[in-house]
C-alpha positions in Angstrom: -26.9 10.2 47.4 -30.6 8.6 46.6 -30.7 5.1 47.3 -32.7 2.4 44.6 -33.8 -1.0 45.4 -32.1 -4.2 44.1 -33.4 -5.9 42.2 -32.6 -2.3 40.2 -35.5 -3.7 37.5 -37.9 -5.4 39.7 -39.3 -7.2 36.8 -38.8 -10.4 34.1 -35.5 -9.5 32.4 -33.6 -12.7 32.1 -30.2 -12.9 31.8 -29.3 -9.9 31.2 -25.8 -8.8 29.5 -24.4 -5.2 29.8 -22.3 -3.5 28.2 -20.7 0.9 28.2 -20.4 2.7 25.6 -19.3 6.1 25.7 -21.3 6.9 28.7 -24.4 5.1 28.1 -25.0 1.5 29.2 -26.8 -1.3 26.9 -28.5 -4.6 28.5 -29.7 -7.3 26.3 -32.1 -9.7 28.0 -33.8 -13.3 26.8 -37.1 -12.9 25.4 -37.4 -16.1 24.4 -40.8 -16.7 22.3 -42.3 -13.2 23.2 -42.4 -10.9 19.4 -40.7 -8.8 18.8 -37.9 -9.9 20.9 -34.4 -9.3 21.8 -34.9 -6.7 23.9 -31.9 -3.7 24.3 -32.4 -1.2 27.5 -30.5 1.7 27.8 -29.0 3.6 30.9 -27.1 6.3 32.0 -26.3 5.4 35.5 -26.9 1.7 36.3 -29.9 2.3 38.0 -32.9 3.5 35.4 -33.3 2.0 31.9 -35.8 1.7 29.2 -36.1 0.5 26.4 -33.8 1.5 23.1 -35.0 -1.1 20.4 -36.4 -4.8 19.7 -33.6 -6.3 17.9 -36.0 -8.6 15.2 -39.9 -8.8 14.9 -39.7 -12.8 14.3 -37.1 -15.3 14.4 -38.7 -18.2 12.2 -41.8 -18.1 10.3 -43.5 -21.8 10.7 -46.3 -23.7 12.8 -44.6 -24.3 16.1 -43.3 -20.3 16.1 -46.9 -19.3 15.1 -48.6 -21.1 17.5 -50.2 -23.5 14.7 -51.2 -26.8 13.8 -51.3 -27.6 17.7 -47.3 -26.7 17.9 -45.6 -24.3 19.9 -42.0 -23.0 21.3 -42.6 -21.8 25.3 -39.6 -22.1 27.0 -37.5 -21.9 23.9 -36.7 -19.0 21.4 -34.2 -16.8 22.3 -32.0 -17.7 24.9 -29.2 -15.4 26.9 -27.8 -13.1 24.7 -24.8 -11.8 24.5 -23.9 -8.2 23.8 -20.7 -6.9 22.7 -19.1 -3.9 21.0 -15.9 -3.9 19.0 -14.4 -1.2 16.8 -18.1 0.7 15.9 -20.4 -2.2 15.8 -22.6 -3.8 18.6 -22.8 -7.4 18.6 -25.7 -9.6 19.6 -25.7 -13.2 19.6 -27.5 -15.7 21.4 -29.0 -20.1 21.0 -32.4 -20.6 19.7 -33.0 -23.9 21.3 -35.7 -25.2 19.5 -33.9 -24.8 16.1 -30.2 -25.8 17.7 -29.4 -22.9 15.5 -27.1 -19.6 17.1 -27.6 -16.1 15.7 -25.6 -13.1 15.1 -27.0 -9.4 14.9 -24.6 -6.9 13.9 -25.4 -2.8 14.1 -23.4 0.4 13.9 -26.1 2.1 15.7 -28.0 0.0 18.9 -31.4 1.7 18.1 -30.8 -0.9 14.9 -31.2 -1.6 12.4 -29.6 -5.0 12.9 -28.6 -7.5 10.2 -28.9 -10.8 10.9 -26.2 -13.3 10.1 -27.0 -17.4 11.1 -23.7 -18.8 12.8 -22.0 -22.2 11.5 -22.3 -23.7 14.9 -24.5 -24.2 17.9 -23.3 -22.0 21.0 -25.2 -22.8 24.1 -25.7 -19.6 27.1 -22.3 -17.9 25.2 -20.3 -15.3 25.1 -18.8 -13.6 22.3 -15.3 -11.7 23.2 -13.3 -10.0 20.7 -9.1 -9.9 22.0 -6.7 -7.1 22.2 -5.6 -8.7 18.7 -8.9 -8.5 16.9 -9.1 -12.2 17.2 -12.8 -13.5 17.9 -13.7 -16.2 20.6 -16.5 -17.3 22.0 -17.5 -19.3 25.4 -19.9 -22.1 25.4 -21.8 -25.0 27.1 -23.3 -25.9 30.0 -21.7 -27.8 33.1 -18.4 -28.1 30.5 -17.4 -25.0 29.3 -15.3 -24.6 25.7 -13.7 -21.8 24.1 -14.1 -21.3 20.8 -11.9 -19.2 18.2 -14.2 -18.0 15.3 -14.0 -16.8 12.1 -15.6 -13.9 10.8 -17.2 -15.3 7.3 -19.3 -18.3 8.6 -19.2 -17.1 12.0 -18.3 -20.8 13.2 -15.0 -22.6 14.4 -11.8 -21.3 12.7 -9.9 -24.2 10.8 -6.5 -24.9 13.3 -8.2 -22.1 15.8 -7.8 -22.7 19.8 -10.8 -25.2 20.6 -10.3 -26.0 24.5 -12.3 -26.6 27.1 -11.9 -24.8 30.1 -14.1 -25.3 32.5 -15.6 -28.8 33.8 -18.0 -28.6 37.1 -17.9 -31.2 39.4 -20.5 -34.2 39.1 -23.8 -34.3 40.5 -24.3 -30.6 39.9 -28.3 -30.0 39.3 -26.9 -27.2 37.0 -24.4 -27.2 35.6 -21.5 -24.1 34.9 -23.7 -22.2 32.5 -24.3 -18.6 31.4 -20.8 -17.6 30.9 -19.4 -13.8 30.4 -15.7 -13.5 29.5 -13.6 -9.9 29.8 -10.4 -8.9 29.8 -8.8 -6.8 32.8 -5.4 -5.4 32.8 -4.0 -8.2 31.1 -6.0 -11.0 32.7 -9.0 -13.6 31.1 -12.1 -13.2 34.2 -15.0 -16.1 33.2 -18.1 -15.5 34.9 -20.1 -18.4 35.5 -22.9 -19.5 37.8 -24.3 -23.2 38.7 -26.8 -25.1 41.4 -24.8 -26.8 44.4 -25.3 -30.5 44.8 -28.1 -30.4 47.7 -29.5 -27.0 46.6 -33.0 -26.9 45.6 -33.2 -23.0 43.9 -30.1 -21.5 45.0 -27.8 -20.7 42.3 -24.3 -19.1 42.7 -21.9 -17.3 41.0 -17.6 -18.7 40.3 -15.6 -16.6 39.0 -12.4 -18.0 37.1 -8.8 -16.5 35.8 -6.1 -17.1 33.6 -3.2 -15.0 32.0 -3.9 -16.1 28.9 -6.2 -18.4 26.7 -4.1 -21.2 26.3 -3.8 -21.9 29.8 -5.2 -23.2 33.3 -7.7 -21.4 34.2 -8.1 -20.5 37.9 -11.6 -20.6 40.1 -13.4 -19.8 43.4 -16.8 -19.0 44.4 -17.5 -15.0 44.3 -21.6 -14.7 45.2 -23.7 -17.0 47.5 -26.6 -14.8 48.8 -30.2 -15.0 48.3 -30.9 -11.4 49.5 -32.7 -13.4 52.6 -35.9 -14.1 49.2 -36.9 -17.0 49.5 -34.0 -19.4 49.5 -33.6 -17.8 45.5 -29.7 -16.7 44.9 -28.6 -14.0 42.7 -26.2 -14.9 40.3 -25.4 -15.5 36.2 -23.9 -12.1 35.3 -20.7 -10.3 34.8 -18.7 -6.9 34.9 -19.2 -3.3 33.2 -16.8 -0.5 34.7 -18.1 3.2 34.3 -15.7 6.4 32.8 -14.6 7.1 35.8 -12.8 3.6 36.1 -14.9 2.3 38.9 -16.1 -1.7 38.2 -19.9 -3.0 39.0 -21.6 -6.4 38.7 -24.7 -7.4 37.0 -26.7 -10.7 38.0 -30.6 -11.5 37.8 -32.1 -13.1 41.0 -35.0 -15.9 41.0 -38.1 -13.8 41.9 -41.0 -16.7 42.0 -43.7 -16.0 39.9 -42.8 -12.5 38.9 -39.5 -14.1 37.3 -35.5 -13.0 36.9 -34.9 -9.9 37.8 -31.9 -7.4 37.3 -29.2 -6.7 40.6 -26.7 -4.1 39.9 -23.8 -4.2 42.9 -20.3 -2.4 43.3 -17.3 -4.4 42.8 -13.7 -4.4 43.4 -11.0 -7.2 43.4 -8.6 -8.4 45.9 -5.1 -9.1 45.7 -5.3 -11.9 43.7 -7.5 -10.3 41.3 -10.4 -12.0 41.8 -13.7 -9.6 42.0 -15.1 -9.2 45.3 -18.5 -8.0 45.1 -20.9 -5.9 46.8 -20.1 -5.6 50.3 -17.9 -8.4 51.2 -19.3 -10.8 49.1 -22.9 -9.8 50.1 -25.2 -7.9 47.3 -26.7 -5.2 49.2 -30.3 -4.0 49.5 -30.0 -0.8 47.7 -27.6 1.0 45.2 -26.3 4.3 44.3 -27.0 5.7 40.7 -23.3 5.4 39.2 -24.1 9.1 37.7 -26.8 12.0 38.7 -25.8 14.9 36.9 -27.3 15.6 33.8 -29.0 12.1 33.3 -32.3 12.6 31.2 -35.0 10.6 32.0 -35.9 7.1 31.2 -39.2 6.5 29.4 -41.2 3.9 31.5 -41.0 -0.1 30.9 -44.5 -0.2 31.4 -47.5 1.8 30.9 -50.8 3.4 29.7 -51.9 2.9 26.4 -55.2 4.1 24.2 -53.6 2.0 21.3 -53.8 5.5 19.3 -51.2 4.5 16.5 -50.3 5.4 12.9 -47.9 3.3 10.5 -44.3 5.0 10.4 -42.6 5.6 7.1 -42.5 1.9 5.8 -46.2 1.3 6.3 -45.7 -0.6 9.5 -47.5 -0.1 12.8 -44.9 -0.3 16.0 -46.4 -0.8 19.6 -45.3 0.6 22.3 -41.9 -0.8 23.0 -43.3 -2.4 26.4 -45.6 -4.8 24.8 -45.4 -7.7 23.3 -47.3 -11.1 21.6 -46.9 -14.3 22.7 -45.4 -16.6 19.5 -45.3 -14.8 15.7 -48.4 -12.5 15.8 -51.3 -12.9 13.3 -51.2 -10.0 11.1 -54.8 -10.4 10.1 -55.7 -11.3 14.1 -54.9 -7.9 15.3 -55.1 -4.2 14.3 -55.5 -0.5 16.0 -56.6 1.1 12.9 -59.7 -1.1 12.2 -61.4 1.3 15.1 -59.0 4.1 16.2 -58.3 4.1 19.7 -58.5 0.4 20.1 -56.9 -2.6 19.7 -58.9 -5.5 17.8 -58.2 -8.9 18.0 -60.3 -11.0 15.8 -60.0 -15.2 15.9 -58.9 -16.9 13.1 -58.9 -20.3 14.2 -60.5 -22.4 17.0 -58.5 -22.8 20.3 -59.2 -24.7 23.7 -57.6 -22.0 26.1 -55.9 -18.9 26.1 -52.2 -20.6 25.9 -52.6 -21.8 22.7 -54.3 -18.6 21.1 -53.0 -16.3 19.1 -52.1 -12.6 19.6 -52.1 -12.7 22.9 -50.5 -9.1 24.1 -48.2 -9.3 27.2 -47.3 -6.5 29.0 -44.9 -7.4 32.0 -45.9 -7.3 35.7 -44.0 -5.1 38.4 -43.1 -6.7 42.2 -44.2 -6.3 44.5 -47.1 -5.7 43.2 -49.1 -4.4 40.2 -52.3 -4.1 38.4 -53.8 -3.5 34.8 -57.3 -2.7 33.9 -59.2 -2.5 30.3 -62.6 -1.3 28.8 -63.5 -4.1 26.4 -65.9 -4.1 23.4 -67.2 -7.3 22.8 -70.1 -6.4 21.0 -68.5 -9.0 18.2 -68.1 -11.9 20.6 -69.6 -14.6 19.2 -70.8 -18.3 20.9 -68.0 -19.7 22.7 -65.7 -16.8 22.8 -63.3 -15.5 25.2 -62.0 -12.0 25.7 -60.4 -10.5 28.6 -57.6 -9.9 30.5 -55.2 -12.2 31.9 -52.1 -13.2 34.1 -50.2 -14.7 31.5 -48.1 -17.7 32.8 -48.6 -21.2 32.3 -50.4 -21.4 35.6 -52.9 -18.3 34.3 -55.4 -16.9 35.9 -57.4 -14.2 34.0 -61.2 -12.8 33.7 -63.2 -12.6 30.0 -66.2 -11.9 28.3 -68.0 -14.5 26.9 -71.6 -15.2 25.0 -73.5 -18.1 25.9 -77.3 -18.7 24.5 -77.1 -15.4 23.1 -76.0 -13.9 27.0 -73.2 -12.0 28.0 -71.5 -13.5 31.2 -68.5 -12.7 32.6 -65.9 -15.6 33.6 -63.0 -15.9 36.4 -61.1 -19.3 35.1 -57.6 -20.2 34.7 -55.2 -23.3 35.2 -54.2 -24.3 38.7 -50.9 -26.3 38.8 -50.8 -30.1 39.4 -48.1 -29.7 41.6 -45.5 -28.0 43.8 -41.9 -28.1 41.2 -40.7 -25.7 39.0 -41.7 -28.5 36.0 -45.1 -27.9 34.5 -47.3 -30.8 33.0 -46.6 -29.8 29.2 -50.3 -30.0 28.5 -50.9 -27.1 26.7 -54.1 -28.5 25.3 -55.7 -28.3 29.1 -59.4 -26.9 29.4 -59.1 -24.0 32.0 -61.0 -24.3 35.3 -64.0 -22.0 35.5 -63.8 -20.7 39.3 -67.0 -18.0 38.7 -69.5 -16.8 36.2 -72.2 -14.1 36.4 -74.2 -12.3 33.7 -72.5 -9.1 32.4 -74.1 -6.2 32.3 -74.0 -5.8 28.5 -71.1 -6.3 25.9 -69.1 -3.5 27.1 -67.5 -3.9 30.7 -63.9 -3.1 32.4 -61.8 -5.6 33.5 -59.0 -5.9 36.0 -56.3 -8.1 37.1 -54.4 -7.5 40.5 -50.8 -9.4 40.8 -49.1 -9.3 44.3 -46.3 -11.0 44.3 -45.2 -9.5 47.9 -45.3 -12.8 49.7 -46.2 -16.5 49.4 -48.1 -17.7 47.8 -48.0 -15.1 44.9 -51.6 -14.5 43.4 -53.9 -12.7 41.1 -57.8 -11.6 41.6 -59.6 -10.8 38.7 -62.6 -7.7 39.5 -64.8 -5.8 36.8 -66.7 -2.3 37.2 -69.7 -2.4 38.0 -73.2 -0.4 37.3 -72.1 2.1 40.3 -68.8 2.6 39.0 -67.4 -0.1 42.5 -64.9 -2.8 41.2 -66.4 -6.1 41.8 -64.4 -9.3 42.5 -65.1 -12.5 40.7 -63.5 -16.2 41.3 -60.8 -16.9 43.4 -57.8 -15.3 44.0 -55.4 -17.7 42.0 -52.5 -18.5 43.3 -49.5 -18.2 40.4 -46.3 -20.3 40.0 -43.5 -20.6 37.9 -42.7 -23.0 36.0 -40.2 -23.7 33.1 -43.4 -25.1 30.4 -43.6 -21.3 29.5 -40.1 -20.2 31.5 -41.3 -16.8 31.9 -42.0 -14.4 34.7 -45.3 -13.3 35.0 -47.1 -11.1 32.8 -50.7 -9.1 32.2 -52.1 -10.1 28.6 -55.2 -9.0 26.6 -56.5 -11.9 24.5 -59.5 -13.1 22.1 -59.9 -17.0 21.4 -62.9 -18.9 19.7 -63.9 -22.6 20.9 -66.8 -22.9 18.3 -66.1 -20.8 15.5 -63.7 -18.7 14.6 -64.3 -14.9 13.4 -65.0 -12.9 16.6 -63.7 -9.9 17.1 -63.3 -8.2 20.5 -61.9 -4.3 20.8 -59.8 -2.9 24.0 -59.8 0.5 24.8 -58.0 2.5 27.4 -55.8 0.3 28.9 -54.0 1.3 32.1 -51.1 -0.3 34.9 -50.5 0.7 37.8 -47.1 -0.3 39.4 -45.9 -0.1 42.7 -45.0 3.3 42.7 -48.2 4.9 40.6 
C-alpha cells in the first residue's frame, strides 16, 4: 500500500479537530485573524483533504478586526476549534481571545450554512462532548482543566449541572494542560491533553487521561513524546477518530518553525489498561497508509493557480478560491476582480507604514519543504510612496514590491528582520521595514517571485523578478524567517498594495501561480 509523509498536511493547520461521518472525515483548524476563517477540510482516508467550506466571512466588525485606527488582533481571533456531530448537526465551537467571548456554529450540512449562536461563557482550547444521554458537556482551561455541563438555550453552565475540575498539571509547567479532546470508548471517558515539560524549551507532549465516569478520578500517563528527530519540536495536542471498519487513529499537529503547525495522522490501539498506545510503540512514524483506497475521488488542491477570473454567485457575492485568504476583515472597497477581469485590484484607502498594518493583504499558505509563488503586477496606478508586491507574510516578512519614486519605477527587496532569537516578537507593528535592495524597474509592469525553503535552518525567503530576457533576477537578501507568536501564524505568500503618502493607488495582479514541492 502507498506510503504518505507525516506531517500528512505539510502546511499551517493549527490545532486541528477531526471528526467521521459516515465515511468521510471533517478537520476544523484555528484560523485565527485570517477572513474568512474557520476553516473545515474534508477526507476520505486520513491522508488527502481539501477544503469543504469557510465557516464565517468575519467574526466582529470594528477597528482592531479591521486593521484600523492603528489597532489590530494577530495572534488572536479564532482559537482551536472544536468539531462535533450529534444526532444530524455538526457542531463548531471555539474562544475568540481578544473578545473573551466563545462561539457556537451549528449546521445540518458541513458545506454550511452555519448559524451562529454566542455562548454564555468563556471556554478556553475546549471541547464540546455530547453523552450517551444527550447531556452536553464541555472541557476547558489551560494548565487546570474543568468540565462543564451546558445547557442548550444560552449555551453556558447549566443551573445545579456537574462543574468539576479534573485535571491540574503540576507547577512550573511553561504550558500548561491545554487543548483538550474528550470521547467516549466502550463505556470509558479518554481526555486528550498536551503540555511543555518543566526544562523543555519547544517540546510539547501529549497525556492521555481516563475515568469510568464523569463524576469521578480521572486517571493519567504520558502517551506521545517524540519530535520526529525535527528540530527538538514534539508532536502533540490532538485526539482520536476510528474509521467504519472499527480501526482507531490519532491526530496531533507538530511545531514546524517558520512554516508553522502542521497535521500528523498515526495508527492507534490501546493496551490492557485501555490507555491508547500510538503509532508504533509510542513513536509516530515517518509515513502513513491511506485508511481507504478504493473508490476515493480526488481532493481539490489546498493551494494553487489563480487568474482571479470570478463572477458573483447567486446572492451577488464574489467567493475566492477556498485557499486564500485576507489578513483582518477585508476592505470591500480595497479590493475587486471585476474592476479589470482577470485581475485582482487592490486599491489603498488609507495611509500605512508597512505591509503588516495594511489592509487586504491576500495570504495564500506556504508548502514545506519548500515552495514558491510568482505574480505579473500592474502598477501602472502606483502612485508616490506606494508599495505593491508579493510577500512572505509573517511578522518577520520579507517580500519584493513596486514602488514610484520621483516619478520612477523601482523595484524594492525589504522586510523586517527579528530583534532576536525567542519565539516572542517585539509587538511593534508600527516598525518601518528595512530596505535590503532597490533597482529601477523596467516599466510599471513586472513579475515578481518569492521562494520559501523551509528544508533546513535557518528557514528563508529570496525575492527575484523577470527580467527583459525572460531570466529571473534576484534582488536583496535571502531573509531568513522566524516564528513568532506577535502574528502566531505559519508562514504564508501574500499579495499586497499600501500608500505611505497618499492614499488612492491602485495596483492589479494577474496570473498568479505556486509551485509546491511536488509541482
Amino acid at each position: 500500500m502507498e506510503q504518505y509523509q507525516n506531517p500528512v498536511i505539510n502546511s499551517d493547520f493549527p490545532d486541528p479537530d477531526i471528526i467521521r461521518v459516515g465515511d468521510a472525515y471533517y478537520m476544523a483548524s484555528t484560523t485565527m485573524y485570517l477572513m474568512p476563517g474557520g476553516d473545515i477540510l474534508r477526507s476520505r482516508d486520513l491522508v488527502h483533504w481539501e477544503f469543504l467550506c469557510h465557516v464565517f466571512s468575519q467574526l466582529e466588525d470594528n477597528p482592531a478586526h479591521c486593521l484600523e485606527d492603528g489597532q489590530q488582533i494577530y495572534g488572536l481571533g479564532m482559537w482551536a476549534p472544536s468539531l462535533r456531530f450529534h444526532k444530524g448537526t455538526f457542531y463548531l465551537t471555539f474562544a475568540c481571545n481578544d473578545t473573551h467571548k466563545s462561539l457556537l456554529f451549528l449546521a445540518q450540512d458541513p458545506a454550511g450554512p452555519w448559524r451562529w449562536v454566542e455562548m454564555g461563557g468563556f471556554f478556553y482550547d475546549s471541547s464540546l462532548f455530547f453523552d450517551d444521554d444527550d447531556r452536553v458537556y464541555i472541557v476547558h482551561g489551560n494548565t487546570t482543566l474543568r468540565i462543564t455541563e451546558l445547557e442548550t438555550e444560552t449555551w453556558g453552565t447549566r443551573p445545579g449541572g456537574l462543574d468539576r475540575v479534573i485535571v491540574e498539571d503540576k507547577p512550573g509547567q511553561r504550558l500548561g494542560y491545554e487543548g483538550s479532546h474528550l470521547y467516549k470508548r466502550n463505556g470509558k471517558y479518554y481526555l486528550f491533553t498536551c503540555h511543555m515539560p518543566a526544562g523543555s524549551k519547544y517540546l510539547k507532549t501529549e497525556d492521555c487521561f481516563l475515568a469510568d465516569s464523569l463524576t469521578g478520578p480521572f486517571r493519567g500517563k504520558n502517551i506521545l513524546d517524540d519530535n520526529m528527530g525535527y528540530r527538538d519540536f514534539g508532536v502533540a495536542q490532538g485526539g482520536m477518530v476510528d474509521t467504519p471498519e472499527g480501526d482507531w487513529y490519532a491526530f496531533m499537529f507538530q511545531d514546524r518553525g517558520p512554516l508553522g503547525r502542521a497535521p500528523v495522522v498515526m495508527p492507534m490501539t490501546f493496551d490492557e489498561e485501555g490507555f491508547p498506545v500510538l503509532g508504533d510503540h509510542g513513536r509516530v512514524p515517518r509515513t502513513v497508509s491511506p485508511v481507504r483506497t478504493d473508490g476515493v475521488p480526488a481532493c481539490a488542491p489546498l493551494n494553487g493557480d489563480d487568474d482571479f477570473r470570478y463572477a458573483p454567485d447567486a446572492d451577488g457575492i464574489v467567493r475566492l478560491a477556498p485557499f486564500w485568504q485576507f489578513s483582518h476583515n477585508p476592505d470591500p472597497e480595497g479590493w475587486s476582480v471585476t474592476a479589470r477581469p482577470g485581475a485582482l485590484r487592490l486599491t489603498t484607502r488609507r495611509t500605512s507604514p508597512n505591509l503588516i498594518l495594511a489592509r487586504n493583504t491576500l495570504t495564500q499558505r506556504c508548502v514545506g519543504p519548500a515552495c514558491a509563488a510568482w505574480v505579473t503586477l500592474d502598477g501602472t496606478g502606483l502612485q508616490e510612496g506606494d508599495f505593491a508586491g508579493i510577500c512572505a507574510y509573517q511578522g518577520c516578512y520579507g517580500a519584493i514590491a513596486l514602488t514610484k519614486r520621483s516619478g520612477a519605477y523601482y523595484l524594492v527587496m525589504m522586510g523586517r528582520p527579528a530583534d532576536n532569537d525567542t519565539i516572542e516578537g517585539d509587538g511593534d507593528f508600527g516598525r518601518l521595514p528595512t530596505e535590503y535592495e532597490a533597482v529601477p524597474a523596467p516599466g510599471p509592469v513586472v513579475t515578481l517571485c518569492a521562494d520559501a525553503d523551509f528544508s533546513r535552518e535557518p528557514d528563508t525567503a529570496r525575492f527575484s523578478y523577470r527580467g527583459a530576457d525572460g531570466a529571473w533576477e534576484p534582488l536583496g537578501v535571502s531573509h531568513r524567517l522566524h516564528y513568532k507568536v506577535d502574528l502566531f501564524i505559519g508562514c504564508r505568500f501574500g499579495l499586497f498594495c499600501y500608500s505611505t503618502l497618499q492614499p488612492g493607488g491602485t495596483a492589479d495582479f494577474l496570473d498568479f501561480h505556486y509551485q509546491g514541492p511536488q509541482s
